[in-house]
N, C-alpha and C positions, 0 to 999 in steps of 0.2 A: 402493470408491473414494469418492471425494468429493461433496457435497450438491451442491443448487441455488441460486433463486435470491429478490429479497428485497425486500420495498417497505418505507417510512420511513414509520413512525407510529408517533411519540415518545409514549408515555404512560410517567407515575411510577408505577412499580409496586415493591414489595415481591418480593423471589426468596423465594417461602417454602422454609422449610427450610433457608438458608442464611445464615449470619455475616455479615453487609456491614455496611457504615455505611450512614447513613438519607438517600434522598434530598437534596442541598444541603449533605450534612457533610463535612467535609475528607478527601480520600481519605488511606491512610498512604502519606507520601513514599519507604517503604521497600518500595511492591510488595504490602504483605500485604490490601489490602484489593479485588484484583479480585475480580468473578465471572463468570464466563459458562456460558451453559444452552443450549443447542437442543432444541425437539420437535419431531416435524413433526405435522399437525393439517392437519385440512381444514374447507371453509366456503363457501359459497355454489359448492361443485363445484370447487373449489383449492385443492391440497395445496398447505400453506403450511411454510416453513421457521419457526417462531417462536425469535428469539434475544432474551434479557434479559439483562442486565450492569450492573455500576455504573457503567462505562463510566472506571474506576478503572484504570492500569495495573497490571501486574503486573510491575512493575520499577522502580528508583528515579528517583523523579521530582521531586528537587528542583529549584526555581525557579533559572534565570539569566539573564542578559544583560538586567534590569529593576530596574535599582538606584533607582526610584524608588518602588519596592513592598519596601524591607527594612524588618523584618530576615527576611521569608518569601523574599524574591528579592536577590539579588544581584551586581555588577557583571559586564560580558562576560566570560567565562572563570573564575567564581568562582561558588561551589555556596550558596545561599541555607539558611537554615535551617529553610526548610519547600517545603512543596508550594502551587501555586495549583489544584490538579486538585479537582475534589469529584464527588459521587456523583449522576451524571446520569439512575439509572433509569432504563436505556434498556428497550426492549420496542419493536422490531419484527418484521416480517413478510415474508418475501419467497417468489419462488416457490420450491418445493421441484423442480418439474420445467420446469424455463426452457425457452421458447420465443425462437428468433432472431425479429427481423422481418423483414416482409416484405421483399420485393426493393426497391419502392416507397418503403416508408418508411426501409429502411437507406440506399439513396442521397440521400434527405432529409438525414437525418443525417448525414451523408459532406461535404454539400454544407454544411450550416450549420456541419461543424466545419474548414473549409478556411479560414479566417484567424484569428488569436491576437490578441486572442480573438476570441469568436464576433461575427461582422458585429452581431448582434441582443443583442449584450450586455447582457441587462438579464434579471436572476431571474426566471425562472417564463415569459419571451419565448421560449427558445428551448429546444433539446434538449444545447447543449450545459452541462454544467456546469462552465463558467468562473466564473460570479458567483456560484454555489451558495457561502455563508459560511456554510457549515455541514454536517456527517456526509454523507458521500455513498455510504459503502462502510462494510463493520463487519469492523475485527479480530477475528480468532479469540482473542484475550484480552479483545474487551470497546470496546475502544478503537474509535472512529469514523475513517477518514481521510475529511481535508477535498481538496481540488481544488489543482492546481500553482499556482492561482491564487492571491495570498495577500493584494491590494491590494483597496481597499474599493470595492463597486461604484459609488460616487458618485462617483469620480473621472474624471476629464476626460485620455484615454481608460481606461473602465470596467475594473477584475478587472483591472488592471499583475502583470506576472509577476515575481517575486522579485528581486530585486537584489540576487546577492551580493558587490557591490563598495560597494554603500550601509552604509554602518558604523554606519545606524540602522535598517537594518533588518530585519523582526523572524527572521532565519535565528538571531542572534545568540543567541536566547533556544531555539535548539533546545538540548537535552538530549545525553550522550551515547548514548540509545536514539532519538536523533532523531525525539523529542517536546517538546509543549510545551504551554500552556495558554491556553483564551481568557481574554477580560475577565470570563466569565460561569461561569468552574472546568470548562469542558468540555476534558479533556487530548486532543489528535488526534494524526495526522502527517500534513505536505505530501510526505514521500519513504520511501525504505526504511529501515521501522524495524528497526534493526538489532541490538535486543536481542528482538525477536520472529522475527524473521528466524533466528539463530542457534540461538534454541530450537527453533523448528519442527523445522528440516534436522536438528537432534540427536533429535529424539523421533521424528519422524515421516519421516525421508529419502525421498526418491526416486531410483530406482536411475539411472544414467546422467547424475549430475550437476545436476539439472531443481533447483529451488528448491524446498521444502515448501509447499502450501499455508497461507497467510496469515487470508483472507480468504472474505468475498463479497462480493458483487455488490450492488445494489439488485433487479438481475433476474435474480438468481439464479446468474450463475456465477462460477465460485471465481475466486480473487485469488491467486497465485503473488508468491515475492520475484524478483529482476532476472534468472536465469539459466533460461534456454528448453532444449530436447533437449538433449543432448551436452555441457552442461556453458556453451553458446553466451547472450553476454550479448545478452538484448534491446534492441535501437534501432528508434528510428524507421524502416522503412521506406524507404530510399532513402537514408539516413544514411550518411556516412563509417562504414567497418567494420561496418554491419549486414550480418545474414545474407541470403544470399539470398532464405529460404526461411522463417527463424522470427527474424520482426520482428515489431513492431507496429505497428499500425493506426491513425489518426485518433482513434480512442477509448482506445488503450492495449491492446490485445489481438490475438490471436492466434487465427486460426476454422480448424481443420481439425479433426480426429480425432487425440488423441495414444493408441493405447490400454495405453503403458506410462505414463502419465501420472495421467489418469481418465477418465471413461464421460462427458465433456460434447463439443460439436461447436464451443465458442467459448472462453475464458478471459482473464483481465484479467492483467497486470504490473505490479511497483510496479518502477520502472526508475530508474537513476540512480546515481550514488556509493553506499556503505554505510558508514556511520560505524567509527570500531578499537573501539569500546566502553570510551572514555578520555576523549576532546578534552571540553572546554568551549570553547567551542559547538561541537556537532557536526561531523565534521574527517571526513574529506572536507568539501569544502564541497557543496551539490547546486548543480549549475551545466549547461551546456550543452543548450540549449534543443533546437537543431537533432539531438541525437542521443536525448534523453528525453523531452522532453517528449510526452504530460504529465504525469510522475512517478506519478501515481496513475490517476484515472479523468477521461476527459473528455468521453464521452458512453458511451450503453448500446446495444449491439447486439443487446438481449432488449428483449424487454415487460417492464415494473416493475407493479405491484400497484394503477398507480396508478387505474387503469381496470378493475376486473376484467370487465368484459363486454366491452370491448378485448381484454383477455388471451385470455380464451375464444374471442372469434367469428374471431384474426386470428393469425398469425405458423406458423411449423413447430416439430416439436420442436428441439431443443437438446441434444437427449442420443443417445448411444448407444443399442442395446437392452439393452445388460450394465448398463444404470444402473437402479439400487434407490435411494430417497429414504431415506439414513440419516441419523442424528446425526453432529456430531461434537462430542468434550470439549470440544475449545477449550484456552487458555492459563491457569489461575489460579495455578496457584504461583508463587509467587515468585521470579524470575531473580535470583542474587546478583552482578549487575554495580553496580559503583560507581564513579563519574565521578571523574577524576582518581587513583587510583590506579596510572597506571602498568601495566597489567594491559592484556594483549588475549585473540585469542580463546581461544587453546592454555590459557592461561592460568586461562582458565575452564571450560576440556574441552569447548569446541566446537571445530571445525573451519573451516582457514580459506578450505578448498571453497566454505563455503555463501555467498562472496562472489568466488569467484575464477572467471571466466571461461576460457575455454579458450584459447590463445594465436591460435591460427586454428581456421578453419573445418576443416584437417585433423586437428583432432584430435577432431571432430563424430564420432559412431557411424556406422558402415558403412551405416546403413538411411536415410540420406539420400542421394536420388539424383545419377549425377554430372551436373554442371552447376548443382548448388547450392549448391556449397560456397563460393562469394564471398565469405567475409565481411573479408579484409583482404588489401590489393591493391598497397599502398605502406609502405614502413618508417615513416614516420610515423603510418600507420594502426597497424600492430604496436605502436607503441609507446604509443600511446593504449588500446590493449587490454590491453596488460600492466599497467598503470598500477595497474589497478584489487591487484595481488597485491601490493604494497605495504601494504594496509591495515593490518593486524593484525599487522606483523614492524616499521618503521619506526615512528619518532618523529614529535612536531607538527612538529616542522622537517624532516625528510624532503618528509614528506607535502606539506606547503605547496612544498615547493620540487619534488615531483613533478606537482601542480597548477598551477604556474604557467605 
């Protein structure tokens, strides 16, 4: 089954043995220049996850919706001639065998992430990462995701959550892998990227509908795309048409025991819309706060690396006994999706499962018990759940007009 978990220390290193462009050089727009490596290695008594990458995607990444960077970027809805992504050198750390924390300090946590954003809103203030402008989680291709938050912590109120009715703001320059690039070449995602997403579930599926592993953690536990047991779309916790039973939490995860899943006791969601692998800008739009947020990660319910005599002296495990610290390959080949073509999943011989939730909770697997099966209670609910099977079969004018 799948690894653990990971702490952030950015250094520029070299993948010896491997092809890439050089730190700060343009990545290729066409995908061909990710990497990614896992070892696991220990160090002061911590078995650590070590992951390095260009931090380059592996899929096309031409610039849009910043027509005032051509002829590399170009107008909303129109594919620029180059890429702003460049080769970030990533090289971090995180745990290989995650520990939850304590009882003590998860309701800490719990408490500080109860209002958007967090009361104490200011980087490095608190636990939650709302103002975090920068890598919080690392794709299994290399790629960092940044926090739901996507407005600059100096504003007046700090980390503002995305506006996608603001027609300047910056959703417009996501990608059809719904991605996109800083001021600084670092390419991330604020939601599910949906041309990593569709490779996973095709390379590496999981039986019963569940989403492929994505990711990790900062503390170590894995990163799933939107779709929980049974094929059942994650929501917030108390959300319209969440599940009873397999929602997510204040941080964006989900803490039980899956063991047709993997060998961990917690796990994170990237939740929300999934792009057809067409639109410029990114189609779905990611919208509705109350049922996703917060898209990616918004606090960690492990220990992170950050403290390793923290890590040591405090928390439980986080794993099964069936859990082994293994590698995983991760994503470098090149995904042949290209924006604007008209093309969706079938298309490219993925499946349009690995985005389609379950219509109800009856059609969840028999090993959920009864009295949990809640997750859609009124036809308006149904109908917001089905919404999402649209993606991949409809046009931008469906789709907009099934969004609205």
């Amino acid at each position: 089954m799948a690894p653990p978990s990971m702490k952030r220390v950015v250094r520029l290193v070299m993948l010896l043995g491997t092809a890439r462009t050089a730190t700060g050089q343009a990545c290729n727009a066409d995908g061909s220049s990710a990497t990614y490596t896992e070892t696991i290695t220990s160090s002061q008594g911590v078995d650590r996850r070590r992951i390095q990458s260009a931090g380059c995607p592996n899929h096309e990444s031409y610039c849009t919706g910043k027509p005032a960077n051509k002829p590399t970027c170009d107008e909303e809805g129109l594919k620029g001639g180059g890429t702003e992504a460049t080769d970030q050198g990533l090289d971090v750390e995180v745990p290989a065998n995650p520990k939850l924390l304590d009882a003590d300090a998860w309701a800490a946590v719990l408490a500080d992430a109860a209002t958007i954003p967090a009361g104490t809103a200011t980087e490095g203030s608190t636990s939650s990462l709302d103002c975090e402008m920068g890598g919080i989680a690392y794709a299994l291709n290399g790629v960092v995701f940044y926090s739901g938050a996507v407005g600059n912590k100096m504003l007046d109120p700090p980390c503002p959550q995305l506006d996608i009715y603001d027609a300047t703001a910056e959703w417009i320059s996501f990608d059809c892998c719904s991605g996109h690039s800083s001021g600084t070449g670092g390419y991330h995602y604020h939601f599910p990227p949906s041309c990593l997403i569709a490779q996973a579930n095709k390379e590496a599926p999981i039986t019963g509908g569940h989403s492929a592993q994505i990711g990790w953690a900062q503390d170590g536990f894995p990163i799933y795309g939107p779709l929980g047991p049974g094929g059942v779309e994650i929501r917030n916790c108390g959300a319209t048409g969440a599940h009873a039973t397999y929602c997510q939490d204040k941080c964006g995860g989900y803490e039980g025991e899956l063991s047709d899943v993997d060998n961990f006791k917690y796990r994170y969601y990237i939740t929300g819309k999934v792009n057809d692998l067409n639109a410029l800008p990114s189609n779905p739009k990611p919208d509705d706060l109350d049922l996703y947020f917060p898209f990616t990660l918004r606090c960690h319910r492990g220990l992170t690396l950050s403290s390793v005599s923290d890590f040591k002296a405090s928390g439980t495990d986080g794993f099964t006994s069936d859990h082994t610290a293994t590698t995983l390959a991760g994503y470098s080949d090149p995904v042949a999706v290209q924006c604007l073509d008209n093309k969706g999943y079938t298309d490219y011989g993925f499946t349009e499962a690995v985005i389609t939730p379950v219509d109800s909770a009856d059609d969840v697997s028999e090993d959920v018990s009864e009295g949990e099966t809640g997750a859609v209670t009124t036809e308006s609910d149904a109908a917001a759940t089905r919404t999402p099977r649209q993606f991949a079969v409809a046009g931008a004018a469906a789709l907009a007009a099934a969004l609205a």
